[in-house]
C-alpha positions in Angstrom: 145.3 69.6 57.6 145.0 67.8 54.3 141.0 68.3 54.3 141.5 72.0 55.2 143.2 72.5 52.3 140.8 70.6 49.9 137.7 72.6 51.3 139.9 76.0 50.9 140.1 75.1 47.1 136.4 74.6 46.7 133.5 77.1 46.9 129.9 77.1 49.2 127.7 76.0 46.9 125.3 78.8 46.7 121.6 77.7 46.7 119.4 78.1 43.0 115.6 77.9 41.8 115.8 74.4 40.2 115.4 74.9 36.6 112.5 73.4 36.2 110.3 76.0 38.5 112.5 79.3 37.8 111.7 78.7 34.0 107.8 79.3 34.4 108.4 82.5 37.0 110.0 85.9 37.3 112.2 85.4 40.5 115.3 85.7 40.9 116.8 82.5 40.4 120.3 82.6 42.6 119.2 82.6 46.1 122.1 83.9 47.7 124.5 83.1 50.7 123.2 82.7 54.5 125.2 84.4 57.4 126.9 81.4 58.5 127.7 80.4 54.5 129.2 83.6 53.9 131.5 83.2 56.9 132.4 80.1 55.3 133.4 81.5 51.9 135.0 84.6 53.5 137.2 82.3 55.2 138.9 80.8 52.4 140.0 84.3 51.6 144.1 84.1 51.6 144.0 88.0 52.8 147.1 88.0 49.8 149.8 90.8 51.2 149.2 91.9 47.1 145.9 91.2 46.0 145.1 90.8 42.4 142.4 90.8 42.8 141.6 94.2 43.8 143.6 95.2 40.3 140.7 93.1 38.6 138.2 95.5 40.2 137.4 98.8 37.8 136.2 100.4 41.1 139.2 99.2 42.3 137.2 97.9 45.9 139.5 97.2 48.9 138.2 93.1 48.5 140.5 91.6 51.1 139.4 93.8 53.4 135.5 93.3 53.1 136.2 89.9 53.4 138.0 89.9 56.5 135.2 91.6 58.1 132.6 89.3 56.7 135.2 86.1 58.1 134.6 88.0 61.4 131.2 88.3 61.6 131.5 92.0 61.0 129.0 92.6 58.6 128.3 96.3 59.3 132.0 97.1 58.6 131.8 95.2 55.6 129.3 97.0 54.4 130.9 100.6 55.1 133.9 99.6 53.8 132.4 98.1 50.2 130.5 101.7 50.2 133.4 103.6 50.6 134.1 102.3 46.8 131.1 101.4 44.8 127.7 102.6 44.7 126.1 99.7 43.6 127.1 97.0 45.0 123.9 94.4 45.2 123.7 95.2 41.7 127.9 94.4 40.8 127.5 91.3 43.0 124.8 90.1 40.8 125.4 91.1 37.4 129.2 92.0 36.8 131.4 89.3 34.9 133.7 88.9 38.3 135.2 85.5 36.5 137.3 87.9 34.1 137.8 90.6 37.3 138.6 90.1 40.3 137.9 86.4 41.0 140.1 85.9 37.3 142.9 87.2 39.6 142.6 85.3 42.6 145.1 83.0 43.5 143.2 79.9 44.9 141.7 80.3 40.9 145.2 78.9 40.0 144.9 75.3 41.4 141.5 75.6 42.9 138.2 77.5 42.3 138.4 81.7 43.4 136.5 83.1 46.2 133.3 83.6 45.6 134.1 88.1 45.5 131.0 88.8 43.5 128.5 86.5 45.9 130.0 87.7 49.3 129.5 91.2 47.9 125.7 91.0 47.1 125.4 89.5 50.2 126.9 91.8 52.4 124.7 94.7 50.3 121.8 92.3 50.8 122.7 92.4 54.7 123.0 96.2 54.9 119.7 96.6 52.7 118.0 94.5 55.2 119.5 96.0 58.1 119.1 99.4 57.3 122.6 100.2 57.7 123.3 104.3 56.7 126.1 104.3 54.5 125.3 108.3 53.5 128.4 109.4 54.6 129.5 113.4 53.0 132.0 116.2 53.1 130.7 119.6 53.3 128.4 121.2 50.6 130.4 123.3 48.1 127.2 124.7 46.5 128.1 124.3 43.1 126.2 122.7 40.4 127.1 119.8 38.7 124.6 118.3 36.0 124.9 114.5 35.2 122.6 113.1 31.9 121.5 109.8 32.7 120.9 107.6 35.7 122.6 104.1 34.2 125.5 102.1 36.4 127.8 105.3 35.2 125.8 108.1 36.1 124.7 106.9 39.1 128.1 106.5 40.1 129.6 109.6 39.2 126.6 111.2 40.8 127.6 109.3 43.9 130.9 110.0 44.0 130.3 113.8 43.3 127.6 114.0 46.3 130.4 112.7 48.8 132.6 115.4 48.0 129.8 117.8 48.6 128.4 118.9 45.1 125.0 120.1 44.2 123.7 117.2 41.9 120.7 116.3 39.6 120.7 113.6 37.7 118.6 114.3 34.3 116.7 111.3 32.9 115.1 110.4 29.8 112.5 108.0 31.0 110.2 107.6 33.6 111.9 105.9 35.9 115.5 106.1 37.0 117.9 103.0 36.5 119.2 103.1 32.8 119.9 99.4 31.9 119.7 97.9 35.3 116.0 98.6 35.2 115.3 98.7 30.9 117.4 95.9 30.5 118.2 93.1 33.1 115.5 90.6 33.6 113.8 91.2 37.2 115.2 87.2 37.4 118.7 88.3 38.0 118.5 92.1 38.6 114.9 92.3 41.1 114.5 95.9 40.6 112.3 96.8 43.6 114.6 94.7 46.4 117.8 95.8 44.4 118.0 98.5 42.0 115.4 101.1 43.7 117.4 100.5 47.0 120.4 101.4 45.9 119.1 104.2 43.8 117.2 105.6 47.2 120.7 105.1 48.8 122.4 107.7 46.4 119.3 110.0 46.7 120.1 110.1 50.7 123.8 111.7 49.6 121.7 114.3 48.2 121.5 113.9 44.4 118.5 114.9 43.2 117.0 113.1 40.1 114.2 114.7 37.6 113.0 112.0 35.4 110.9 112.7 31.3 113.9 115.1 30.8 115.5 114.7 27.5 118.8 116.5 26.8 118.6 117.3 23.5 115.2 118.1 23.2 113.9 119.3 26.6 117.0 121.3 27.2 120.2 121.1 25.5 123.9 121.2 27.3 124.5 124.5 26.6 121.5 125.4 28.3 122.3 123.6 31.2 125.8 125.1 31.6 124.8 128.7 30.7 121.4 129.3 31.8 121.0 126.7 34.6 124.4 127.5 36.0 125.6 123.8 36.0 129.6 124.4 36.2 130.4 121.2 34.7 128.1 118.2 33.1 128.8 114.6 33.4 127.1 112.2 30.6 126.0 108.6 31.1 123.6 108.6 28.4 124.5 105.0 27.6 124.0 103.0 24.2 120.6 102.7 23.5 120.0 102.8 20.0 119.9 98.9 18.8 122.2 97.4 15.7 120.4 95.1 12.7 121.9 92.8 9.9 120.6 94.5 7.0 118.8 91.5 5.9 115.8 90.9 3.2 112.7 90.7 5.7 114.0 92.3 8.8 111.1 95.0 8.8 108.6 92.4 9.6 106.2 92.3 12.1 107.5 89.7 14.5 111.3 90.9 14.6 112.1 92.9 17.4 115.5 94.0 19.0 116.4 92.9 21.9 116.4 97.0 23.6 112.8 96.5 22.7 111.8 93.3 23.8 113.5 93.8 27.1 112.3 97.4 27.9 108.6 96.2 27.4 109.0 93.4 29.2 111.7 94.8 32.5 110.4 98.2 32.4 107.2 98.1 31.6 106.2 94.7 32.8 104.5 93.5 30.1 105.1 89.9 31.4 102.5 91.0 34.6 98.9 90.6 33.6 97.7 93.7 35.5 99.9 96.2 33.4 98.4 97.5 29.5 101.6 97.2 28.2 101.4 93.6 25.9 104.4 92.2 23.8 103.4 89.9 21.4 105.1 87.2 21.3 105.4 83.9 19.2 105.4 80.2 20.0 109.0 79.7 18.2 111.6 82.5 19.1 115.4 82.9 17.6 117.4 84.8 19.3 119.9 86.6 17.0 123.7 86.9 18.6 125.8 85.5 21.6 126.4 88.0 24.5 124.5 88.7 27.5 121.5 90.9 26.2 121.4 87.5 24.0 120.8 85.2 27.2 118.6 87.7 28.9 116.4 88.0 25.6 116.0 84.1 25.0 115.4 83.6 28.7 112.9 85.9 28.8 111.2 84.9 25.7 111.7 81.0 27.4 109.7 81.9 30.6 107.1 83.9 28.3 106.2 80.6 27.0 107.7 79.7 23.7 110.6 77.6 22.4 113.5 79.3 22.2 116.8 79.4 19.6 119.6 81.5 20.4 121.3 81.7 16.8 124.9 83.1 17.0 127.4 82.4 14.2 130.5 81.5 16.0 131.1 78.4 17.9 129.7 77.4 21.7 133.1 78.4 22.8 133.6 81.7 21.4 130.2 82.8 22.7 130.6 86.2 24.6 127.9 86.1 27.2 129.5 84.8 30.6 129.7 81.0 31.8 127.1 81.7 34.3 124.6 82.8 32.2 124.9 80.4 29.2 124.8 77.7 32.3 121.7 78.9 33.1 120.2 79.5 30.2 120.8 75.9 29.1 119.5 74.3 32.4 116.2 76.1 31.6 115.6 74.7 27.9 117.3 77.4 25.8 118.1 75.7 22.8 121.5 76.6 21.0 122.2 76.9 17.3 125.5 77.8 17.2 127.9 78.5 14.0 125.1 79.3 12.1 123.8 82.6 10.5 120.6 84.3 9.2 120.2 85.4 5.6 116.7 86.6 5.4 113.8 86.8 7.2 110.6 85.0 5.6 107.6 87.0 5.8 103.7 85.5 5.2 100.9 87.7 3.2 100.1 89.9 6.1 103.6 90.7 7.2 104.2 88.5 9.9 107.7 86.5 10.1 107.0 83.0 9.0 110.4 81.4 8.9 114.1 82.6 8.9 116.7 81.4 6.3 120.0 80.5 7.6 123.2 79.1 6.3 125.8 77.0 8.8 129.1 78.1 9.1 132.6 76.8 10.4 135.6 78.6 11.2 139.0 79.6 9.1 141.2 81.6 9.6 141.6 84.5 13.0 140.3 87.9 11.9 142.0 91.4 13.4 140.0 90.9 16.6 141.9 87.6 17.3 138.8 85.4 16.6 138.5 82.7 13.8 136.6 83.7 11.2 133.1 82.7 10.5 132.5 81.5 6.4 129.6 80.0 4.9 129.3 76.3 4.9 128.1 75.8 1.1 125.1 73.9 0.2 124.5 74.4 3.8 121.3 76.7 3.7 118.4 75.5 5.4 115.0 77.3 6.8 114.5 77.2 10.7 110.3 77.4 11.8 110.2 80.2 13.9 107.5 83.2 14.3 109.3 85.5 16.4 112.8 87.2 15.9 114.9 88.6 18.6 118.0 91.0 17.4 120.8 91.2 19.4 123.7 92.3 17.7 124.7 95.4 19.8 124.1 98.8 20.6 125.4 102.1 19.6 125.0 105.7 21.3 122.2 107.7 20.4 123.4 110.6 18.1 120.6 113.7 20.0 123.0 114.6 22.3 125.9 115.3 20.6 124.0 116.3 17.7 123.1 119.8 19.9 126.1 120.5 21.5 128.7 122.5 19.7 131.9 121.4 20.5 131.0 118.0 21.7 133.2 115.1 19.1 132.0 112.0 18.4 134.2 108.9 16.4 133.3 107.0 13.9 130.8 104.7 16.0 128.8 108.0 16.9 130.7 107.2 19.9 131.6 110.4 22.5 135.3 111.2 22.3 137.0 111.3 25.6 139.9 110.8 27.0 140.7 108.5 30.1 139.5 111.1 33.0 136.7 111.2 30.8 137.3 115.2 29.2 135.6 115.6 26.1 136.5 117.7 23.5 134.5 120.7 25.0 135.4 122.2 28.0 133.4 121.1 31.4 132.1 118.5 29.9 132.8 114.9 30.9 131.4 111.3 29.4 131.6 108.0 30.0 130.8 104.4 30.1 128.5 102.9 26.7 128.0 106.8 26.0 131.7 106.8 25.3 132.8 102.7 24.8 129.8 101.5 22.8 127.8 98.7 24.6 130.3 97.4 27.2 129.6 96.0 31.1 127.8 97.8 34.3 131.2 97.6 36.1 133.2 99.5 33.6 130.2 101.8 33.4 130.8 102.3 37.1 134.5 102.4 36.8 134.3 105.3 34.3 131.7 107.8 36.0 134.2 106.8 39.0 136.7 108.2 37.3 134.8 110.8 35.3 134.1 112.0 39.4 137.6 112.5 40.1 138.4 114.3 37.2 135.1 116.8 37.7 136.4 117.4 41.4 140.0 118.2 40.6 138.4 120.5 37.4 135.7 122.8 39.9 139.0 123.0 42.5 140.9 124.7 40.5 
């Protein structure tokens, strides 16, 4: 009895790429769980009478009950029953921060380590990928239009979630391929986008949404357009936060500096880091990556596995770094090297424009600020100049302003952020927003948890 309890209050071990060979290659670098260890991990699942956990969830996924089926060897269910709530969910199960979600509220977390929600999900999408399992369940068509801009974690879901009720819906996207962040912005070493995010994209297609790609709304056709002339009876936007944030610095107009939107796009979306595609990013033998969060990690991993040594600079200490455990794990095991509580002052630039250096000051910590957070001042006397020939910005994202810049009616805050309220409504009429569109650069789950409930909100409008 005694060892039952000690192996309930510790995880499987889920199998990795060793450091070592994951930092020369593109792969994904968690292997996932077997059949048999997913069993195991399902059965240390409590089954709680009130689950937490399922609170933690934004798409608010019936957890105990997916489990329960995987504990029984019932994968198929499993799967059904995860699709009756998310639309995504090889993508959640690799990507989403579950430590602060759902597995932050499970109970074995208290004494013990939580169940391992976020792995048994990707697995149990893995199986049904693999399997082929049809999980394009729908009501009745409605025919009516409904019109959603972007095809990120938010729009995809609301798109989702609109097609199982039985609306008409096309996606419109800006770029050539549909995916938003999950195929722009996650590395292909923790987001594969051909195994992963084009399966589940093909998956909402086979609900019936309908996506036309190279359409930018704004420019191609505005809103208005789309509501008046296209007969769209209400619009949905998950045009995310695309439009990269800088320090304002002496030198940051260098060749050499990039954001991090860049860097990644070249390298995710356009594979620059594949020999047989003409898209190059030139990259340098010492990189600094500039800032703390996730985009931060996938940046200076990237850059790492490009070839060149790699500084993620963030001004705050080791502890206070945003970007989750997991990732700044990782990124350590590999080689990343970590300058933390200290901050650029000016990029250094040679006589042909290229960055040659970067000036930076240390810092410690006073007192909190308004966010909670101690606050980062200069350490005097403390400026020194760190070699490096590339520079990687990645200090956040805001919305781009084109959309609501053409449609009359259509608010935005301070932050060029879309004002709406929490079913989504915007300030004009039919017309819905959410995720980074709405929150500023924020998580795929909560993405997905807004164009969930942007969805509901859409339905409940047209049925009136």
């Amino acid at each position: 009895m005694a060892s039952q309890v000690i192996d309930r209050m510790k995880r499987i071990p889920i199998s990795e790429q060793s450091p070592e060979k994951r930092a020369k290659n593109f792969e994904e670098v968690c292997l996932g769980y077997s059949n048999e260890e997913a069993v195991k991990e399902a059965s240390r699942c409590l089954g709680c009478k009130n689950p937490k956990c399922v609170d933690g969830c934004p798409v608010s996924i019936d957890i105990p009950s997916f489990i329960s089926y995987i504990k029984n060897e019932d994968f198929e269910s499993a799967a059904k029953e995860v699709a009756k709530y998310s639309a995504l969910p090889a993508v959640c199960g690799r990507v989403c921060p579950q430590e602060s979600q759902c597995e932050g509220r499970c109970v074995l977390g208290i004494k013990g380590e939580a169940v391992s929600i976020g792995k048994l999900e990707r697995f149990i999408a893995d199986w049904s990928r693999v399997n082929k399992i049809d999980l394009a369940e729908r009501e009745e068509l409605k025919g009516i239009k409904v019109a959603v801009i972007g095809s990120g974690p938010a729009g995809l879901t609301c798109a989702g979630e609109l097609a199982k009720k039985g609306y008409d819906v096309t996606i419109f996207e800006a770029l050539h391929e549909p995916g938003g962040v999950l195929v722009y912005g996650i590395p292909e070493f923790r987001l594969p986008k051909d195994d992963v995010v084009r399966a589940e994209i093909e998956n909402i297609k086979k609900l019936g949404v309908k996506i036309e790609t190279n359409v930018i709304v704004g420019r191609t056709i505005t809103i208005d357009e789309l509501m008046e002339v296209e007969n769209f009876k209400a619009v949905f936007i998950g045009s995310g936060a695309g439009l990269p944030k800088f320090m304002g610095i002496n030198g940051e107009n260098a060749n050499g500096v990039l954001s991090a939107n860049e860097f990644l796009t070249r390298v995710n979306l356009m594979k620059a880091f594949k020999e047989e595609y003409h898209t190059p990013v030139k990259i340098g033998k010492r990189v600094a990556v500039v800032g703390g969060g996730n985009v931060a990690m996938d940046a200076a991993r990237t850059a790492l596995r490009l070839g060149s040594e790699t500084h993620i600079v963030y001004r705050r200490s080791e502890s206070e770094l945003p970007a989750r455990l997991e990732e700044v794990h990782h990124a350590k095991e590999e080689g990343v090297i970590f300058d933390v509580l200290t901050n650029p002052t000016e990029i250094l630039v040679d006589e042909n424009g290229w960055v040659k250096g970067m000036k930076c000051v240390e810092m410690e910590l006073g007192e909190p600020d308004e966010s909670g957070r101690r606050k980062p001042v200069v350490k005097e006397g403390s400026e020194y100049i760190m070699d490096v020939d590339t520079v990687i910005m990645s200090l956040g994202t805001s919305p781009n302003p084109l959309i609501s810049s053409t449609t009359k009616g259509l608010e935005i805050n301070k932050w060029k952020c879309i004002i709406a309220d929490e079913s989504g409504l915007t300030t004009k009429e039919g017309v819905y927003a959410g995720g980074d569109a709405v929150t500023g650069a924020a998580t795929v789950i909560l993405a997905m948890g807004a164009g969930k409930k942007a969805a509901e909100s859409i339905d409940e409008y047209l049925s009136k």
